[in-house]
DRENMARDO-991908 format. One record per residue (C-alpha): residue number from 1; chain; z negated, y, x. Coordinates in steps of 0.05 Angstrom, whole numbers, always signed. Last residue first. Example, Ala and Ser with C-alpha at 12.3 -4.5 7.8 and 13.67 -1.06 7.14 Angstrom:
BEGIN
+-----+---+--------+--------+--------+
|   k | c |      z |      y |      x |
+-----+---+--------+--------+--------+
|   2 | A |   -143 |    -21 |   +273 |
|   1 | A |   -156 |    -90 |   +246 |
+-----+---+--------+--------+--------+
***
This chain:
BEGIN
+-----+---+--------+--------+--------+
|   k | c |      z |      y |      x |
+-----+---+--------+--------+--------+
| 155 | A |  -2862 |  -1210 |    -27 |
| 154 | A |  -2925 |  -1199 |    +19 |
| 153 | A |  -2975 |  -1142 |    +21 |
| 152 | A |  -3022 |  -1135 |    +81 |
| 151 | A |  -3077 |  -1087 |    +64 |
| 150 | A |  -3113 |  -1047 |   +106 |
| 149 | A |  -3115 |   -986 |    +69 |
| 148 | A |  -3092 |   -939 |   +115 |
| 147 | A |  -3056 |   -999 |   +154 |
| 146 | A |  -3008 |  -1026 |    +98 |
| 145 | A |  -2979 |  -1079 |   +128 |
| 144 | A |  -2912 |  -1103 |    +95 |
| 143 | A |  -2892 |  -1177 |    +96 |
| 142 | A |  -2823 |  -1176 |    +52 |
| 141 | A |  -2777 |  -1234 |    +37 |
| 140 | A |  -2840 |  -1287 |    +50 |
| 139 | A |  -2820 |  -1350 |    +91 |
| 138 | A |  -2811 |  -1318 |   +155 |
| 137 | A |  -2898 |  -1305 |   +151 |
| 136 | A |  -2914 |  -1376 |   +163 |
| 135 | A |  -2869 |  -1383 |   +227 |
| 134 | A |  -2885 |  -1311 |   +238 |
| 133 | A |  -2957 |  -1315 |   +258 |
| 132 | A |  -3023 |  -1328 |   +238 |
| 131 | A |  -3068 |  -1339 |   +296 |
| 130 | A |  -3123 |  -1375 |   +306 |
| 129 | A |  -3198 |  -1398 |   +273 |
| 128 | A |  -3230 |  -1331 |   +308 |
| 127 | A |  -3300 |  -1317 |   +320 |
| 126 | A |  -3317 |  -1255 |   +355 |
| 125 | A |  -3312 |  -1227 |   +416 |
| 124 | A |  -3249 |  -1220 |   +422 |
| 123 | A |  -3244 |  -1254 |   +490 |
| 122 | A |  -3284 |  -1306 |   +475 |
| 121 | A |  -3254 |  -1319 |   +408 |
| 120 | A |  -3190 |  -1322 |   +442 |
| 119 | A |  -3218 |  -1369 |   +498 |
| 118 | A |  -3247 |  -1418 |   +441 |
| 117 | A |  -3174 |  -1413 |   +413 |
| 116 | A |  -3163 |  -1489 |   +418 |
| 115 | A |  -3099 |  -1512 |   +396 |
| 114 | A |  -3065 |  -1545 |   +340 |
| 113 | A |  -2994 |  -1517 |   +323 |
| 112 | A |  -2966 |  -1509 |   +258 |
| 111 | A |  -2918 |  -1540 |   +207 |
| 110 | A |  -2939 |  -1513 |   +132 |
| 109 | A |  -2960 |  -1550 |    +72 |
| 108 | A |  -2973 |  -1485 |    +21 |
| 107 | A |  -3037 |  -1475 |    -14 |
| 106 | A |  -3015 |  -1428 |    -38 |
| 105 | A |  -3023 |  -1356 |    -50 |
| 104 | A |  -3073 |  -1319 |    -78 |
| 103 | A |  -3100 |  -1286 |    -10 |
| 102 | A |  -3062 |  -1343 |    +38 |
| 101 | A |  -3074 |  -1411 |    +20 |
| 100 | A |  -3044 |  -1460 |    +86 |
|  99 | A |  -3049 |  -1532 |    +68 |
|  98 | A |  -3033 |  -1559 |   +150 |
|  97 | A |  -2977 |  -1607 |   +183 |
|  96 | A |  -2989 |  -1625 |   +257 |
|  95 | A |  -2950 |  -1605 |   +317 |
|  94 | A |  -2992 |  -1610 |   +381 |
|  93 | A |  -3018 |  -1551 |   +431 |
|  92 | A |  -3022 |  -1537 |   +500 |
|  91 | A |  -3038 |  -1468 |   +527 |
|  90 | A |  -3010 |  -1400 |   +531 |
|  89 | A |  -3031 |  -1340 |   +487 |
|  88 | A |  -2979 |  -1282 |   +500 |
|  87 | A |  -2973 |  -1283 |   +421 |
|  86 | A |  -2889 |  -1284 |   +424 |
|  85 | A |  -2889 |  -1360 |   +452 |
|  84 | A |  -2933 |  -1387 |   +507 |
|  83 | A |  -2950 |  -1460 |   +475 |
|  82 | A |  -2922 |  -1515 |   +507 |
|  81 | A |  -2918 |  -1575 |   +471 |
|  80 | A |  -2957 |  -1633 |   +469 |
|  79 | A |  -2939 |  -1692 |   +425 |
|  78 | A |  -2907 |  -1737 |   +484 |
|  77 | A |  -2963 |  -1723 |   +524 |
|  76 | A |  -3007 |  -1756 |   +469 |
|  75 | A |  -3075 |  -1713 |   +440 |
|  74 | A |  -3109 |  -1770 |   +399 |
|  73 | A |  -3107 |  -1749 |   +328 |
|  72 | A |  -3107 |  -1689 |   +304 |
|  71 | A |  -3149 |  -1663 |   +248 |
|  70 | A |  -3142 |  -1586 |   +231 |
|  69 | A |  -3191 |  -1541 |   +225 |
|  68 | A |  -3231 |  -1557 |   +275 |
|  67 | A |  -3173 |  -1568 |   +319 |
|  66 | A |  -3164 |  -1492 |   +317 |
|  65 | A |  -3105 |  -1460 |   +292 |
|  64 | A |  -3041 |  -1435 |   +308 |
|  63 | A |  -2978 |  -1399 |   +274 |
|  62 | A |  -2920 |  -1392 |   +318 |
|  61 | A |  -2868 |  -1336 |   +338 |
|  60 | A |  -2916 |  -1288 |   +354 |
|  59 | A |  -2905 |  -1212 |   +347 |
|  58 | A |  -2925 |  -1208 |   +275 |
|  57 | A |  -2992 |  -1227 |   +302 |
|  56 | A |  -3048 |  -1230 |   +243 |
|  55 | A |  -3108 |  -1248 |   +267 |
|  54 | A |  -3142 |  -1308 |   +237 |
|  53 | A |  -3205 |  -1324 |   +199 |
|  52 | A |  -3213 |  -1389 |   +176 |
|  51 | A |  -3260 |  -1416 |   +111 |
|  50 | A |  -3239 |  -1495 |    +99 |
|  49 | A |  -3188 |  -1517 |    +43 |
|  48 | A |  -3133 |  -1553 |    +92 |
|  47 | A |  -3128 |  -1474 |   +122 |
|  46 | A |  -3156 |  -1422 |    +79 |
|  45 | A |  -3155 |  -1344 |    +91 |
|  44 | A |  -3188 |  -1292 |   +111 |
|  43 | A |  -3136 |  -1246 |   +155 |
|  42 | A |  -3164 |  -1204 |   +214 |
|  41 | A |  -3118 |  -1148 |   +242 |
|  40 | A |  -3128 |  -1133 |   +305 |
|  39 | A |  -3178 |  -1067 |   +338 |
|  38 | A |  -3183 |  -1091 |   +399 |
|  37 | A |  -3256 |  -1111 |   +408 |
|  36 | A |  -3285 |  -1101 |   +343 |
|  35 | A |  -3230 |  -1143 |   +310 |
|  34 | A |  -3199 |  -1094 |   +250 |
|  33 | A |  -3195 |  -1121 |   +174 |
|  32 | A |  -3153 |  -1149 |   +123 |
|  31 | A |  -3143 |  -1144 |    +53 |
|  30 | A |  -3089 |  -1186 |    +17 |
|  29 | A |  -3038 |  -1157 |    -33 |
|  28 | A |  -2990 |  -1203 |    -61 |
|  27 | A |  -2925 |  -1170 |    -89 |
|  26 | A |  -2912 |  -1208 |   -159 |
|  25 | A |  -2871 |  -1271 |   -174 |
|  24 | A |  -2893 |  -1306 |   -129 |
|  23 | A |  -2875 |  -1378 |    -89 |
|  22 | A |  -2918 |  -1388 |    -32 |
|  21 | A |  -2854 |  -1427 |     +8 |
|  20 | A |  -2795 |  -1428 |    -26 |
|  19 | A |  -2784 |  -1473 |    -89 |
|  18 | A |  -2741 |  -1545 |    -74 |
|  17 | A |  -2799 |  -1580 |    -91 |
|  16 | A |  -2809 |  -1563 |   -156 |
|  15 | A |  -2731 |  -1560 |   -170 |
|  14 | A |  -2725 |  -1625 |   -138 |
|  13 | A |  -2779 |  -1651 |   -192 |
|  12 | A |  -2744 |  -1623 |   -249 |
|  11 | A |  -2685 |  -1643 |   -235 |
|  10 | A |  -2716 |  -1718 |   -217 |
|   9 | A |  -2745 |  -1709 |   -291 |
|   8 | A |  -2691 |  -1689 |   -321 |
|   7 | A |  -2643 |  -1753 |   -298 |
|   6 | A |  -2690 |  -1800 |   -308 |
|   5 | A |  -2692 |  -1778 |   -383 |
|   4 | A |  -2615 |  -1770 |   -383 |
|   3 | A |  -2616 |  -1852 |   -359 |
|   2 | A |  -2671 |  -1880 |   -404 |
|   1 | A |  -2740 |  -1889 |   -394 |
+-----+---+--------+--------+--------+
***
């Protein structure tokens, strides 16, 4: 291969990397609907290719999911973090890396947190696989939730 050949393809590669997160060219519309509890907004969406159902939480500053989602391995103290951030859920988590495919979006390798949200489920009543949250959501120029037709539509 010779040097301008190398040359286009490495541009062509950083480009292709370089691209924002869920790149779009069109709004995304994704339906949601309400917990039976308290009435949050419930997202279907993917995370490393499995079925997960999360509540949306503009509020919280972090997007987590359960560990049966995402493989961790052995919980260190040095990989725990805190987590009481924005969603008012507290609890220790870890940092791991996770395919995140949003409506037609994605999938898109995004930093979360691993935690267990059997309590949240609990509480809700109703399954839950975590929270989506603004460290996925930043990425988009517009997130607009359309409640009357409970739609969340992303840009």
């Amino acid at each position: 291969m010779n040097s301008a050949s190398r040359c286009s393809v490495l541009l062509v590669l950083t480009v292709a990397l370089g691209l924002g997160a869920f790149p779009h060219p069109q709004p995304v519309e994704i339906s949601f609907e309400f917990s039976r509890a308290f009435g949050l907004m419930l997202i279907k969406m993917e995370v490393n290719g499995k079925p997960a159902v999360m509540v949306l939480d503009t509020g919280s500053n972090e997007t987590f999911v359960s560990p049966k989602l995402v493989i961790v391995k052995e919980l260190s103290l040095k990989a725990a973090v805190p987590m009481a951030k924005g969603s008012g859920y507290t609890g220790t988590a870890v940092v791991a890396n996770a395919f995140l495919k949003v409506g037609s979006l994605g999938p898109k390798n995004c930093q979360i947190l691993v935690m267990d949200v059997s309590n949240l489920s609990k509480s809700l009543g109703q399954d839950v696989d975590g929270i989506l949250g603004m460290s996925v959501l930043k990425d988009f120029e517009t997130v607009t939730v359309d409640l009357r037709h409970r739609k969340l539509v992303l840009r």
